[in-house]
TORTIDREN-202160 format. One record per residue (C-alpha): residue number from 1; residue in one letter; x, y, z. Coordinates in steps of 0.25 Angstrom, whole numbers, m for minus. Layout:
<atoms>
<nr->NUM, rest->A, c1->X, c2->Y, c3->Z>
...
</atoms>
This chain:
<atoms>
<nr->1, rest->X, c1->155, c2->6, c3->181>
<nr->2, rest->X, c1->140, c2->7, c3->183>
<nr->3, rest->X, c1->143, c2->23, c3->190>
<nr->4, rest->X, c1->151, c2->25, c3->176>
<nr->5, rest->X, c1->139, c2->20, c3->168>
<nr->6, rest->X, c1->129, c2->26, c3->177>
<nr->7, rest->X, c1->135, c2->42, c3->174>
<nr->8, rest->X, c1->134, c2->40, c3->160>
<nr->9, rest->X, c1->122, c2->30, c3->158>
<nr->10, rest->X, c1->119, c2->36, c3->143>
<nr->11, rest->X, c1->135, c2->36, c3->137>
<nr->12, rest->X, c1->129, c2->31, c3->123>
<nr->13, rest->X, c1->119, c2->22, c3->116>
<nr->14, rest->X, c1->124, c2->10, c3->112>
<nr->15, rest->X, c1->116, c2->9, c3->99>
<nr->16, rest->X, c1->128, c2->2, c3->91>
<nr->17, rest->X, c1->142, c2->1, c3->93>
<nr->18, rest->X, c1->150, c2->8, c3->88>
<nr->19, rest->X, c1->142, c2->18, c3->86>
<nr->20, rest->X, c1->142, c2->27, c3->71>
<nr->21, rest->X, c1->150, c2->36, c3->79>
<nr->22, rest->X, c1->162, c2->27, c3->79>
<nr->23, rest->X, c1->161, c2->25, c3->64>
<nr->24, rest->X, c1->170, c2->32, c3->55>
<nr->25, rest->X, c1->173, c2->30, c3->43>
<nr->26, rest->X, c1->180, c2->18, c3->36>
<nr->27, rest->X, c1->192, c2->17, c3->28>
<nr->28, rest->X, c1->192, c2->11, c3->20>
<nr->29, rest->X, c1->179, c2->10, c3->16>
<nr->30, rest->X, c1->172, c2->m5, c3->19>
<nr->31, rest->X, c1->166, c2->m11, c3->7>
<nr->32, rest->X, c1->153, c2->m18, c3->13>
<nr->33, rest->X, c1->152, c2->m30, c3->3>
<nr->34, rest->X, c1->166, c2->m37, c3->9>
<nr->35, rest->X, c1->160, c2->m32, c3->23>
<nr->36, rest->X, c1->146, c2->m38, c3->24>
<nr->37, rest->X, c1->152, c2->m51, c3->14>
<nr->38, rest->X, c1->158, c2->m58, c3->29>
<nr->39, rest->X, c1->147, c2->m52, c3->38>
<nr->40, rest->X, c1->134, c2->m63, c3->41>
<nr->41, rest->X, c1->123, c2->m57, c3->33>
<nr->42, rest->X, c1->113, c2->m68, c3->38>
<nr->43, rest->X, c1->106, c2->m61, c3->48>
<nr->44, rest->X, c1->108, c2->m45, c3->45>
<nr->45, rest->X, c1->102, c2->m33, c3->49>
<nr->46, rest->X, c1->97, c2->m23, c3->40>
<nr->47, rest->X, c1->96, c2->m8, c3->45>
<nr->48, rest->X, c1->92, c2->5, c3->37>
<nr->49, rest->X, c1->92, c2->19, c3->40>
<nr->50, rest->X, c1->82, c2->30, c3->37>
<nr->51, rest->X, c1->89, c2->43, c3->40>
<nr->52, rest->X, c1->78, c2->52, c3->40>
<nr->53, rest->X, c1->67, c2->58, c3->50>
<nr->54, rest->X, c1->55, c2->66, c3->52>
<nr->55, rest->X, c1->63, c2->73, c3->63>
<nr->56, rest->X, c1->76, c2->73, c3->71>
<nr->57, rest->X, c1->73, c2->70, c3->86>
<nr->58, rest->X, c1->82, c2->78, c3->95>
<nr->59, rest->X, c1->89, c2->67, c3->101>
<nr->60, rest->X, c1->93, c2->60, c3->88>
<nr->61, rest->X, c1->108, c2->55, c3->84>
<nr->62, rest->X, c1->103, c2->47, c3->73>
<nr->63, rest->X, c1->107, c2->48, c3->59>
<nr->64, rest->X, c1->94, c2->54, c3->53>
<nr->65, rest->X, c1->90, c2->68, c3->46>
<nr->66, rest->X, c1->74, c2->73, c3->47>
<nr->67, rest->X, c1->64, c2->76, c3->36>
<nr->68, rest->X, c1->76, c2->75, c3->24>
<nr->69, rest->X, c1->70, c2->77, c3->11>
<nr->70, rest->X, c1->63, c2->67, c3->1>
<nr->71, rest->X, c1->74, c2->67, c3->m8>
<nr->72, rest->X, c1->84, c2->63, c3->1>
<nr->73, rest->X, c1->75, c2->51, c3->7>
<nr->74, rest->X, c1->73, c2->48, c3->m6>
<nr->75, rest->X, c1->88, c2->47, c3->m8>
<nr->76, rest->X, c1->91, c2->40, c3->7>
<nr->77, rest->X, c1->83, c2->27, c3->1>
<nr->78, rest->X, c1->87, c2->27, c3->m14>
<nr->79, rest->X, c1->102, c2->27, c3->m6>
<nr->80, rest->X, c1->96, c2->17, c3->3>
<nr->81, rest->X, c1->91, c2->7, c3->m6>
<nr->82, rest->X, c1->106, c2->9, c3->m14>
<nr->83, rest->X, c1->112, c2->5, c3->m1>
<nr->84, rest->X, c1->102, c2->m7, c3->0>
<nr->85, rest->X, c1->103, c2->m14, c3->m12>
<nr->86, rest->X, c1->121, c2->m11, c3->m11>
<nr->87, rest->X, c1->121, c2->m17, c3->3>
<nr->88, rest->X, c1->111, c2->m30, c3->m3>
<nr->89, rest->X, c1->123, c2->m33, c3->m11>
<nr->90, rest->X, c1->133, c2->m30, c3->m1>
<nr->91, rest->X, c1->126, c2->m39, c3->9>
<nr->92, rest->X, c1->119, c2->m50, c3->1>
<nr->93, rest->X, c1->116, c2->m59, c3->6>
<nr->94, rest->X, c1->110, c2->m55, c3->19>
<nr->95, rest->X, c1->99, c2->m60, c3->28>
<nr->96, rest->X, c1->94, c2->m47, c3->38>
<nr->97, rest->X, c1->88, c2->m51, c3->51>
<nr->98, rest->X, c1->81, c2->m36, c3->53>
<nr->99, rest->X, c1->81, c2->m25, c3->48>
<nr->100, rest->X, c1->77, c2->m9, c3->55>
<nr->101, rest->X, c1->76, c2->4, c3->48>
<nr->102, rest->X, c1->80, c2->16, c3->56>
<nr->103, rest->X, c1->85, c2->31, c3->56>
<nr->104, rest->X, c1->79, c2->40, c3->56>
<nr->105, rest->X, c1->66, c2->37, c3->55>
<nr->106, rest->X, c1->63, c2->28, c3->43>
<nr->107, rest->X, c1->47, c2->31, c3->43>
<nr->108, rest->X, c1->50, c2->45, c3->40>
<nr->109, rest->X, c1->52, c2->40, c3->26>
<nr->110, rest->X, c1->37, c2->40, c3->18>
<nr->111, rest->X, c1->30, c2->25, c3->17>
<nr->112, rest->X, c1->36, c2->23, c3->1>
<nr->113, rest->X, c1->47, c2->28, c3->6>
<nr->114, rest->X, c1->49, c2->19, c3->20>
<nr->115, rest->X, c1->44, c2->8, c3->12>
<nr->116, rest->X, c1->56, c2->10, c3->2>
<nr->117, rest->X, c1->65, c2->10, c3->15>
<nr->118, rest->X, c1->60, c2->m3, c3->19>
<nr->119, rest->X, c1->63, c2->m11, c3->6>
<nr->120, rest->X, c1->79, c2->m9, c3->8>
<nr->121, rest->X, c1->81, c2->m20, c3->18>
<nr->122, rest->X, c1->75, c2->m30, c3->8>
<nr->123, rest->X, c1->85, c2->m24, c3->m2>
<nr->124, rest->X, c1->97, c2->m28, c3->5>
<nr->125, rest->X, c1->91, c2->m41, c3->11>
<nr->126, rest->X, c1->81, c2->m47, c3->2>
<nr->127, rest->X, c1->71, c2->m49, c3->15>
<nr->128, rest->X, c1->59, c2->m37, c3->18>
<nr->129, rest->X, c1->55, c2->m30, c3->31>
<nr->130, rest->X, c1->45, c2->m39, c3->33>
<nr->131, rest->X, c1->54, c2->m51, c3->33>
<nr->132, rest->X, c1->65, c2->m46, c3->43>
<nr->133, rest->X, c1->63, c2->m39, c3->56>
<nr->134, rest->X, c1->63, c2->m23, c3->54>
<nr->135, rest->X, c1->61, c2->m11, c3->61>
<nr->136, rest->X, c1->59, c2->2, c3->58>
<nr->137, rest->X, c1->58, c2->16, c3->66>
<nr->138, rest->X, c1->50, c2->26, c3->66>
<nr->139, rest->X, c1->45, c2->38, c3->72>
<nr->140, rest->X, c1->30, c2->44, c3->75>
<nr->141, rest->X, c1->28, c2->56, c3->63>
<nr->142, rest->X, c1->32, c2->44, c3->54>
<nr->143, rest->X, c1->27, c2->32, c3->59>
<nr->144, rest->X, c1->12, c2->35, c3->50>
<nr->145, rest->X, c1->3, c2->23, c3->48>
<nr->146, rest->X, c1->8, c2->22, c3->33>
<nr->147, rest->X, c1->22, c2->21, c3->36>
<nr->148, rest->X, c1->19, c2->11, c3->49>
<nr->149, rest->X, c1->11, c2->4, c3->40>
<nr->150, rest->X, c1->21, c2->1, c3->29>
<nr->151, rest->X, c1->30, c2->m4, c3->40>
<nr->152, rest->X, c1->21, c2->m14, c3->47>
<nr->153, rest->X, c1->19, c2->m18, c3->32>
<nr->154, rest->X, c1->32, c2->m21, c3->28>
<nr->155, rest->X, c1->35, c2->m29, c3->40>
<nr->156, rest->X, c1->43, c2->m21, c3->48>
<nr->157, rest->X, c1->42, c2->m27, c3->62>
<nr->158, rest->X, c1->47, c2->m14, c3->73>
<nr->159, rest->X, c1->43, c2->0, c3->72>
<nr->160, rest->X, c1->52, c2->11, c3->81>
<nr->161, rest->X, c1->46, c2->22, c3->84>
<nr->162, rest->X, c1->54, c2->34, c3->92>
<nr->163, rest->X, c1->44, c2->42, c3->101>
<nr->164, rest->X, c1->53, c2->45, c3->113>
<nr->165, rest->X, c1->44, c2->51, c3->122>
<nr->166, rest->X, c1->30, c2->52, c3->123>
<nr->167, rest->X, c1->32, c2->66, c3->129>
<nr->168, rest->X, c1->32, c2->76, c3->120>
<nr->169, rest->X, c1->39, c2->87, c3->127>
<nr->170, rest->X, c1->49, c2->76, c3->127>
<nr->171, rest->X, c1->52, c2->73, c3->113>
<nr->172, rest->X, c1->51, c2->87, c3->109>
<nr->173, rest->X, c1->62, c2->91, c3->118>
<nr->174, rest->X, c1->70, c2->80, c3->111>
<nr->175, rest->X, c1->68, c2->87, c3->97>
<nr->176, rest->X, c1->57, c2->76, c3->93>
<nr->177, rest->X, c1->45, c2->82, c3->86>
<nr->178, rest->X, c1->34, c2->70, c3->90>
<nr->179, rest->X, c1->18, c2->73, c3->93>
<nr->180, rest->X, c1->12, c2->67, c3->104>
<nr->181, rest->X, c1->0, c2->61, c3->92>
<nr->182, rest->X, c1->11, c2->57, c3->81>
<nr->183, rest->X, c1->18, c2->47, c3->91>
<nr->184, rest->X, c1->5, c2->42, c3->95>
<nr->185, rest->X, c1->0, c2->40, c3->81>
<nr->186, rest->X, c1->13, c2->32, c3->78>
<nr->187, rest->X, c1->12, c2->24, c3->89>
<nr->188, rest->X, c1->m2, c2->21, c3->86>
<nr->189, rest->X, c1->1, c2->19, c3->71>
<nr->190, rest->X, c1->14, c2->9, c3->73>
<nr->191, rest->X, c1->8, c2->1, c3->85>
<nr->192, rest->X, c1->m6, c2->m2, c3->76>
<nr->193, rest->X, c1->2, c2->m1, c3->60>
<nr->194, rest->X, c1->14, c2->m2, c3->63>
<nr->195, rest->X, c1->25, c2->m15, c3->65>
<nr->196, rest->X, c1->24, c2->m25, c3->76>
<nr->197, rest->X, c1->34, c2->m20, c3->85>
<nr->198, rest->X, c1->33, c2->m6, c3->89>
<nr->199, rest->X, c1->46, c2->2, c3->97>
<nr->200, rest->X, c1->46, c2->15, c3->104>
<nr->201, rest->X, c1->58, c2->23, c3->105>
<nr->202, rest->X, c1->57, c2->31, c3->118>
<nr->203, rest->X, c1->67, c2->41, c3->124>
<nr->204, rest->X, c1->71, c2->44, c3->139>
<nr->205, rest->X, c1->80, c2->54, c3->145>
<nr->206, rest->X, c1->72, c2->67, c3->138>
<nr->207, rest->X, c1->75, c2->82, c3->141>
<nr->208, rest->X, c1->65, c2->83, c3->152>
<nr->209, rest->X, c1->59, c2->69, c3->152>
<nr->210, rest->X, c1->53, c2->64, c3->165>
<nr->211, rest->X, c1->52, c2->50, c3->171>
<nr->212, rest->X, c1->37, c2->51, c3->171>
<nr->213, rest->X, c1->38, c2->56, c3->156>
<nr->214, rest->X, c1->47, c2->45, c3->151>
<nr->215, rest->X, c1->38, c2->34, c3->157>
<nr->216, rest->X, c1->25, c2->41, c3->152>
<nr->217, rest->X, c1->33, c2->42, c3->137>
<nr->218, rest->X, c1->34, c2->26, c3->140>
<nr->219, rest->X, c1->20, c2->23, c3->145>
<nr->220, rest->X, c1->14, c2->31, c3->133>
<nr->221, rest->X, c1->24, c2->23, c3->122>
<nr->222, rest->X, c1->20, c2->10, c3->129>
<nr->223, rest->X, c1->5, c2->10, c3->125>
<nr->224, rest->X, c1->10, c2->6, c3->110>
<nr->225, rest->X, c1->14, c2->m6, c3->117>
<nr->226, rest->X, c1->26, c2->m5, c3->109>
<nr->227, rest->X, c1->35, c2->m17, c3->108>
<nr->228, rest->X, c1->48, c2->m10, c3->111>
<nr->229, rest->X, c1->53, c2->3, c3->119>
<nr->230, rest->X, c1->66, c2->8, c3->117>
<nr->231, rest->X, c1->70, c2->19, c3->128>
<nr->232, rest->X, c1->82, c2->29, c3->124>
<nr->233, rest->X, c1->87, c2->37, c3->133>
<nr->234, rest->X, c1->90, c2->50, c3->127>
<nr->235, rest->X, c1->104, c2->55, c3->122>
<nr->236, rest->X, c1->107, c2->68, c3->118>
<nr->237, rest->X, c1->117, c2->66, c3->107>
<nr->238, rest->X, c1->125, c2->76, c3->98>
<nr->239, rest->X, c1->122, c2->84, c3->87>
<nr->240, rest->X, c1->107, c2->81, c3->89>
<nr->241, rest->X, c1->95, c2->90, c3->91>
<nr->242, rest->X, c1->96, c2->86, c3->107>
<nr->243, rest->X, c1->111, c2->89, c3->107>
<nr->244, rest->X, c1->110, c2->103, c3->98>
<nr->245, rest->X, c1->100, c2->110, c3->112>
<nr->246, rest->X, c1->109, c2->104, c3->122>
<nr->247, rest->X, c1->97, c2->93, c3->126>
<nr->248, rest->X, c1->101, c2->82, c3->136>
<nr->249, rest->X, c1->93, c2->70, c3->140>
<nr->250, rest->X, c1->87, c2->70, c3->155>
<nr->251, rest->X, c1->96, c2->63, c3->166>
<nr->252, rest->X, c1->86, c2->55, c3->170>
<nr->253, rest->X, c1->89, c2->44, c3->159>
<nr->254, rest->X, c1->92, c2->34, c3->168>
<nr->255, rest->X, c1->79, c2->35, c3->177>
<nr->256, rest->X, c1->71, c2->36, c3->164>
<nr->257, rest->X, c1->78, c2->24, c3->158>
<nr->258, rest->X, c1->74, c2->15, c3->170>
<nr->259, rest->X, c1->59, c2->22, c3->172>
<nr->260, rest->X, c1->58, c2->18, c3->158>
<nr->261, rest->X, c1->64, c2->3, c3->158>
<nr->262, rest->X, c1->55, c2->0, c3->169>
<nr->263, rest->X, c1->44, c2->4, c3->164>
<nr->264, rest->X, c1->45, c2->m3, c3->151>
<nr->265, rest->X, c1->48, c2->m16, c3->161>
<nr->266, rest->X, c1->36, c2->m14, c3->167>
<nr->267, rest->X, c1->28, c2->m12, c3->155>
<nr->268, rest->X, c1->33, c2->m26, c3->149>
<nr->269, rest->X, c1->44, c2->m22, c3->140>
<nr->270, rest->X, c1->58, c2->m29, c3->141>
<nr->271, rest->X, c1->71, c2->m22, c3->142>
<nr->272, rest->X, c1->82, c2->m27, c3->130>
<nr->273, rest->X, c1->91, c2->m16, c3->132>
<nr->274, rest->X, c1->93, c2->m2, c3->138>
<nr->275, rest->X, c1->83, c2->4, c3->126>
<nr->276, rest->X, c1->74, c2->m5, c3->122>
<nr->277, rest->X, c1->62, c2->m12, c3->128>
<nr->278, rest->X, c1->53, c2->m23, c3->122>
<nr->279, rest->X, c1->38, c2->m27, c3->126>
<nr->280, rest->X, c1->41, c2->m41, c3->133>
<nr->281, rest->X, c1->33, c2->m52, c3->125>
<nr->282, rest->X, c1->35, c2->m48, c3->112>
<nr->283, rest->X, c1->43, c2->m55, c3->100>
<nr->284, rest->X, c1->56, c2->m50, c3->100>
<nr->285, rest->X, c1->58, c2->m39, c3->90>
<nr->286, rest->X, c1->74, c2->m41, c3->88>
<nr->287, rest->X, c1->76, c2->m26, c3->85>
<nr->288, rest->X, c1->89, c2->m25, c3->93>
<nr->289, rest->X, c1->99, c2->m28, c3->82>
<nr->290, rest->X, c1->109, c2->m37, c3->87>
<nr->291, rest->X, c1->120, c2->m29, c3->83>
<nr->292, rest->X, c1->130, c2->m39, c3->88>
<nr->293, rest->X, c1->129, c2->m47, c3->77>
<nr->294, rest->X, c1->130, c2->m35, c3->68>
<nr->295, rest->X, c1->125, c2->m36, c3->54>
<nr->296, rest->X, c1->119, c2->m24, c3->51>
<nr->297, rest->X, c1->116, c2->m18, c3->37>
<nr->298, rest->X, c1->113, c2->m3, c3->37>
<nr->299, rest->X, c1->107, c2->4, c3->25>
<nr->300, rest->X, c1->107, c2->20, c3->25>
<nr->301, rest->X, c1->116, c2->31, c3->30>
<nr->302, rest->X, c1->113, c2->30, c3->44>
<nr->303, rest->X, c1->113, c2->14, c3->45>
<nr->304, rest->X, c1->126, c2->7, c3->50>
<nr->305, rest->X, c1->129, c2->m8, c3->45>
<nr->306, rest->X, c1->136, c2->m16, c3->54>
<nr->307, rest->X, c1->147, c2->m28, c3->52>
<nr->308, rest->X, c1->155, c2->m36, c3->61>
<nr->309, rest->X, c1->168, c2->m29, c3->59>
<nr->310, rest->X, c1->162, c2->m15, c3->53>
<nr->311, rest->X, c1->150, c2->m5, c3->57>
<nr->312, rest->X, c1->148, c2->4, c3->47>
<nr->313, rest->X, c1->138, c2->16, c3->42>
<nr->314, rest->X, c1->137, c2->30, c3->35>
<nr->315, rest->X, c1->142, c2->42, c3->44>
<nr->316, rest->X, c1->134, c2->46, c3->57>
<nr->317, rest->X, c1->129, c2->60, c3->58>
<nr->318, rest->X, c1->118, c2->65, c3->69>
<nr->319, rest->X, c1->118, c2->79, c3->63>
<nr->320, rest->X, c1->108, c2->83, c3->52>
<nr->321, rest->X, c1->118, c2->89, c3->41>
<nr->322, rest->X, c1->127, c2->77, c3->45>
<nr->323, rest->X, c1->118, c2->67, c3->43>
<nr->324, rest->X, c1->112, c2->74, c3->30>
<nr->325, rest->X, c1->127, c2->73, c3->25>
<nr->326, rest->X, c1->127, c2->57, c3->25>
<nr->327, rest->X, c1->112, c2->54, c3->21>
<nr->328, rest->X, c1->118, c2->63, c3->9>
<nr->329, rest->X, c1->131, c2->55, c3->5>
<nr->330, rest->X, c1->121, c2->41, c3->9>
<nr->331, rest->X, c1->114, c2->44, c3->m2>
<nr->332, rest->X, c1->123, c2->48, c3->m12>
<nr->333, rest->X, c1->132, c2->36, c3->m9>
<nr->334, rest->X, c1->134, c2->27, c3->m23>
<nr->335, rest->X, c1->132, c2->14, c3->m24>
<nr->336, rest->X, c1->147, c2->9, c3->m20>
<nr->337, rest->X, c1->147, c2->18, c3->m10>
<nr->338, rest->X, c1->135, c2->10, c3->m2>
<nr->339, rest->X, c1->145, c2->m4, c3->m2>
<nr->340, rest->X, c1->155, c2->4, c3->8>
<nr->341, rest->X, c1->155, c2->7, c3->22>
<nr->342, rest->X, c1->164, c2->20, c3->25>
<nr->343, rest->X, c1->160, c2->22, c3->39>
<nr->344, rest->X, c1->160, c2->13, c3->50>
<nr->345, rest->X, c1->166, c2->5, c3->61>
<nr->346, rest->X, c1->175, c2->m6, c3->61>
<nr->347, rest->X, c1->174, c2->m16, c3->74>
<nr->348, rest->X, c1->183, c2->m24, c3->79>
<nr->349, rest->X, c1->182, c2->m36, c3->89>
<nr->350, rest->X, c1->181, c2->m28, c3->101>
<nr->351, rest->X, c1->172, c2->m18, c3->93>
<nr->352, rest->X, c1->161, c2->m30, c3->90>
<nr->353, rest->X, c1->162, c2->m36, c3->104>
<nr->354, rest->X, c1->158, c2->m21, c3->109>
<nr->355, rest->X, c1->148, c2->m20, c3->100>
<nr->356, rest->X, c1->143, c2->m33, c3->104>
<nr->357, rest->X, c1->142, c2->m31, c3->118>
<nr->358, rest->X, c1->136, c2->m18, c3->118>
<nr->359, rest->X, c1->124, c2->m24, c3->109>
<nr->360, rest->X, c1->124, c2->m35, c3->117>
<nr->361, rest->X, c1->125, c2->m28, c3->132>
<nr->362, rest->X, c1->116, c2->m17, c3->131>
<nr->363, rest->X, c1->105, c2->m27, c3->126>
<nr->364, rest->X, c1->96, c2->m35, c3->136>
<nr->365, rest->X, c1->102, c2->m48, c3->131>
<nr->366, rest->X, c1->118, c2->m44, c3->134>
<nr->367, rest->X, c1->130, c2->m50, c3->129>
<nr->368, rest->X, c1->134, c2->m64, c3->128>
<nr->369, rest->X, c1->151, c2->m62, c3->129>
<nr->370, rest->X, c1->154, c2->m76, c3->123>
<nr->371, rest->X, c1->145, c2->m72, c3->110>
<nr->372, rest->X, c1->151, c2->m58, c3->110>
<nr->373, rest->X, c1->165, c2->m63, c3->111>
<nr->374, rest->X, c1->162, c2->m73, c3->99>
<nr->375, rest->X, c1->154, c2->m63, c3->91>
<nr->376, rest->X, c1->167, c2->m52, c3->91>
<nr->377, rest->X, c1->179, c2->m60, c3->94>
<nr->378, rest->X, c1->179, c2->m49, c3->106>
<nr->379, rest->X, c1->178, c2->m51, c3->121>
<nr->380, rest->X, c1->168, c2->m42, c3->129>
<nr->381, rest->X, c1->173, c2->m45, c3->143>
<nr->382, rest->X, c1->185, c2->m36, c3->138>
<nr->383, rest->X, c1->171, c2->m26, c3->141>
<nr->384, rest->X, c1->168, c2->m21, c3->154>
<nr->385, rest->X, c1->156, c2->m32, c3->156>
<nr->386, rest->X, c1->161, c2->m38, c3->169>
<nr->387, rest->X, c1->159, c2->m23, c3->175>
<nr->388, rest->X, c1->146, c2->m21, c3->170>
<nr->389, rest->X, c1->142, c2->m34, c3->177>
<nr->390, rest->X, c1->148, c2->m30, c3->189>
<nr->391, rest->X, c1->141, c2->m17, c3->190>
<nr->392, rest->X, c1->129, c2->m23, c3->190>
<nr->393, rest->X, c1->125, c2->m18, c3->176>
<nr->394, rest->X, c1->126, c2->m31, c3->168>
<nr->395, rest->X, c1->125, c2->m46, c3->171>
<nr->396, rest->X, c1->133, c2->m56, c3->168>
<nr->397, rest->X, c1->126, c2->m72, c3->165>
<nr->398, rest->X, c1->132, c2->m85, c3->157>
<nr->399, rest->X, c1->140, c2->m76, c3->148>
<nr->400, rest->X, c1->131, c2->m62, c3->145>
<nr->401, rest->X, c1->131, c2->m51, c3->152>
<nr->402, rest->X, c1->119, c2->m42, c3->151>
<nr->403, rest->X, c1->116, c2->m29, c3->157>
<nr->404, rest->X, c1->106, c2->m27, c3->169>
<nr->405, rest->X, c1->96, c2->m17, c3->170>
<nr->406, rest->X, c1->105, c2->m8, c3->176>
<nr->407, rest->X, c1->114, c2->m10, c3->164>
<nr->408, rest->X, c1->106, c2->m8, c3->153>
<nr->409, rest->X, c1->101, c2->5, c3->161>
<nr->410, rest->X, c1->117, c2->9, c3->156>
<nr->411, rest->X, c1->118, c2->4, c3->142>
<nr->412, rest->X, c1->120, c2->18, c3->137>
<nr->413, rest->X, c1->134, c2->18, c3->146>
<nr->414, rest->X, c1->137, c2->5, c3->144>
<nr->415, rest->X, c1->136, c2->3, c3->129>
<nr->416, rest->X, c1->147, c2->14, c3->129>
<nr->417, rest->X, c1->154, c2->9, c3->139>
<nr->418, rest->X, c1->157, c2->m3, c3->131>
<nr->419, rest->X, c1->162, c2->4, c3->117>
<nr->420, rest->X, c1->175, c2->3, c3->112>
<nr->421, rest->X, c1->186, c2->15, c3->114>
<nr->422, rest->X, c1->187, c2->15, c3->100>
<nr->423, rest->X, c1->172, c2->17, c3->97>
<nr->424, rest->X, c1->170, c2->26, c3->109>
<nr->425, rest->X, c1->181, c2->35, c3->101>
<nr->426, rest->X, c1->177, c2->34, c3->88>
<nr->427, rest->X, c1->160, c2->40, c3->93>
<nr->428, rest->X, c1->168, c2->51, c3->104>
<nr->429, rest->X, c1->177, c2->56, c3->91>
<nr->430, rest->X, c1->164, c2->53, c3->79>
<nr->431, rest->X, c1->162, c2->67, c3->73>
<nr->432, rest->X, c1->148, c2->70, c3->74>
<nr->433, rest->X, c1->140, c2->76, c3->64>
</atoms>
């Protein structure tokens, strides 16, 4: 097993599963009052999604457009605040334990217009920013001391910036437009304005990028002291800028992955999954949504929402006219229209305990089999778990198993490794636009 996974270390991220690739659309439609009315509402969290940016890096498969004009934003929130106050009735009542505001880039709206954007979550659960766990992303042209400011005011508690590399000839060779003085500044800004935890979102595995760049991109990102370093490996996915000029990440992703690990080891930061690093000694910032429990409320065309037995979301789009075409029916859907899921997934007992292990396994903590079987009425021994352990990439002690360092060094092939035939299928055959 471990020379299988060791060909292909970088098969997939396992950011959620299934994936929106595997949604299709739903019929019939699901009405979301009868839906949400058996789920557990007591501890929910709440998500929405900006779908706009100043730019669109090359490496992104996100569901964002850049620089769209006024008059749609203005429409995106108007249809926002709709979906809001419709999904406050269909969920009522309801108790969120965090909330996070992605995209896109939600500072790329104006400070009126980010400060309309934060006031949906207290529309659909009665309880503000500063009253739940929130955070937000953001990037370096947009992370200004006013926006910043207006943050750390409202309560929001982590700030996400995406810098990549600190190496310029880097980041322009991945279609990102990024000055050496803007990141600086926004660094600057965020760590003395801005929230009390700070992440940076790096990037290994760059046309061209070196061992003794990546480490200097991670030395230079350290003198923020930032609280929390996630470290993507870089994929090349289709239908974006990268893809369209035949780019392809360099094939030293697995040296760069380990220079990098050890370094942040070394600098005092703890590893909790293959991405993310946090600065030992600091409170826990419980940004890693535990999806096993599910319980997610998505609002906005990109979001997903998820239930126990469904997972559902507008259509997924990587392409600009593609995405353009779903922002456009977003916000012209009517009222009635935002109380119906018509797209999504519907999981079964050995879709739930897949999903569970995966967000279980690939984290530092690992799975606990007894809670898994209770949780999905499913059994993961059925999984290959017992190979893994044998091969040395994942430990088995009074009923978990957790991956070793070797392991989590093959997340990326063993998250897929893990999906359903069905699932697998469903992404292979999605119809990309």
């Amino acid at each position: 097993m471990t020379l299988a996974l060791t060909t292909n270390p970088y098969a997939g991220y396992t950011y959620g599963y299934p994936h929106k690739t595997a949604y299709r659309r739903l019929d019939p439609p699901a009405e979301l009052a009868p839906l949400w009315a058996t789920e557990d509402r007591s501890n929910l969290f709440g998500y929405v999604h900006l779908p706009f940016c100043e730019m669109r890096c090359g490496f992104c498969n996100l569901f964002t457009t850049a620089n769209p004009h006024d008059d749609l934003v203005g429409r995106y929130l108007e249809a926002l605040e709709r979906e809001a106050r419709a999904t406050a009735e269909i969920i009522h009542p309801a108790t969120p334990a965090r909330y996070a505001i992605g995209g896109g880039t939600p500072t790329y709206l104006p400070p009126a217009e980010l400060a309309r954007l934060l006031e949906v979550f207290p529309r659909v659960f009665g309880r503000a920013v500063a009253e739940v766990p929130t955070s937000i992303e953001t990037s370096p042209a947009t992370a200004t001391p006013e926006r910043t400011t207006l943050l750390a005011d409202a309560g929001v508690r982590r700030i996400s910036i995406g810098i990549q590399s600190m190496d310029l000839a880097e980041v322009h060779r991945i279609g990102r437009r990024q000055r050496d003085d803007e990141v600086r500044g926004a660094l600057d800004t965020l760590r003395t304005l801005g929230p009390p935890v700070l992440n940076i979102d790096l990037m290994y595995g760059l046309p061209d990028q070196t061992p003794d760049t990546w480490l200097a991109t991670l030395r230079e990102a350290l003198r923020w002291h930032p609280e929390e370093v996630f470290a993507y490996p870089l994929y090349v996915r289709p239908l974006t800028g990268l893809d369209h000029v035949g780019a392809s990440p360099t094939d030293m992703r697995p040296e760069l992955y380990r220079l990098g690990r050890d370094l942040l080891l070394a600098e005092g930061y703890e590893q909790t999954s293959m991405r993310r690093f946090r600065r030992r000694g600091i409170e826990e910032v419980d940004d890693e949504y535990a999806c096993q429990s599910d319980g997610m409320v998505g609002l906005g065309c990109g979001a997903r929402s998820y239930t126990r037995e469904l997972h559902y979301s507008r259509e997924y789009a990587v392409g600009r006219r593609g995405v353009k075409a779903i922002i456009d029916d977003y916000v012209n859907l009517t009222d009635a229209d935002l109380r119906v899921a018509r797209h999504g997934f519907r999981l079964d007992a050995d879709e739930r305990m897949r999903r569970f292990v995966l967000q279980s396994l690939l984290h530092i903590d690992g799975l606990d089999v007894e809670a898994c079987r209770a949780t999905t009425g499913a059994d993961p021994e059925t999984l290959p778990l017992d190979r893994l352990v044998a091969d040395g990439l994942a430990t088995r002690t009074a009923g978990r198993v957790q991956l070793t360092p070797d392991g989590l060094a093959l997340s990326d092939a063993i998250g897929p490794m893990l999906y359903s035939a069905r699932v697998t299928d469903l992404s292979r055959d999605h119809d990309l636009r």
